[in-house]
C-alpha positions, 0 to 999 in steps of 0.5 A: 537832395532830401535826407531821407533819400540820401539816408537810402542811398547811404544805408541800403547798397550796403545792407545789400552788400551785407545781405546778399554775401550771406545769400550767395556765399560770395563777395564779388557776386553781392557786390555785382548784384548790388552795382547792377541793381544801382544801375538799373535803377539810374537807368530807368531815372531813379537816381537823379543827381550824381551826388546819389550814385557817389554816395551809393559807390561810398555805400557799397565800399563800406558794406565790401569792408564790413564784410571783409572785416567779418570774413577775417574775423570769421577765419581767426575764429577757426584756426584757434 
């Protein structure tokens, strides 16, 4: 596993989280949009290794707990 394919597997997954929670105003659809697209491509033989899909999982746990993280402070924000 080269580190530039390990940076992507940890970085994007959760930009997308991230990107696609703005987009459609919805954590559950942003997370299932990012697993089905992670599948997708492990389906078509992108994803070689199974460290790649642990660390994509890893990833797009951490985009779910920025947002989540975002969304509270966003509602704090509102009730002051």
């Amino acid at each position: 596993m080269s580190l530039d394919v390990f940076l992507s597997a940890l970085l994007l997954p959760m930009l997308m989280v991230i990107v696609l929670t703005k987009v459609t105003y919805s954590r559950i659809m942003a997370v299932v949009l990012t697993v089905i697209l992670i599948m997708t491509s492990a389906f078509l033989g992108y994803t070689n290794s199974l460290a790649i899909i642990i660390v994509d999982a890893f990833s797009i746990t951490v985009g779910l707990i920025i947002v989540n993280y975002f969304k509270k402070k966003n509602e704090e924000e509102k009730e002051q």
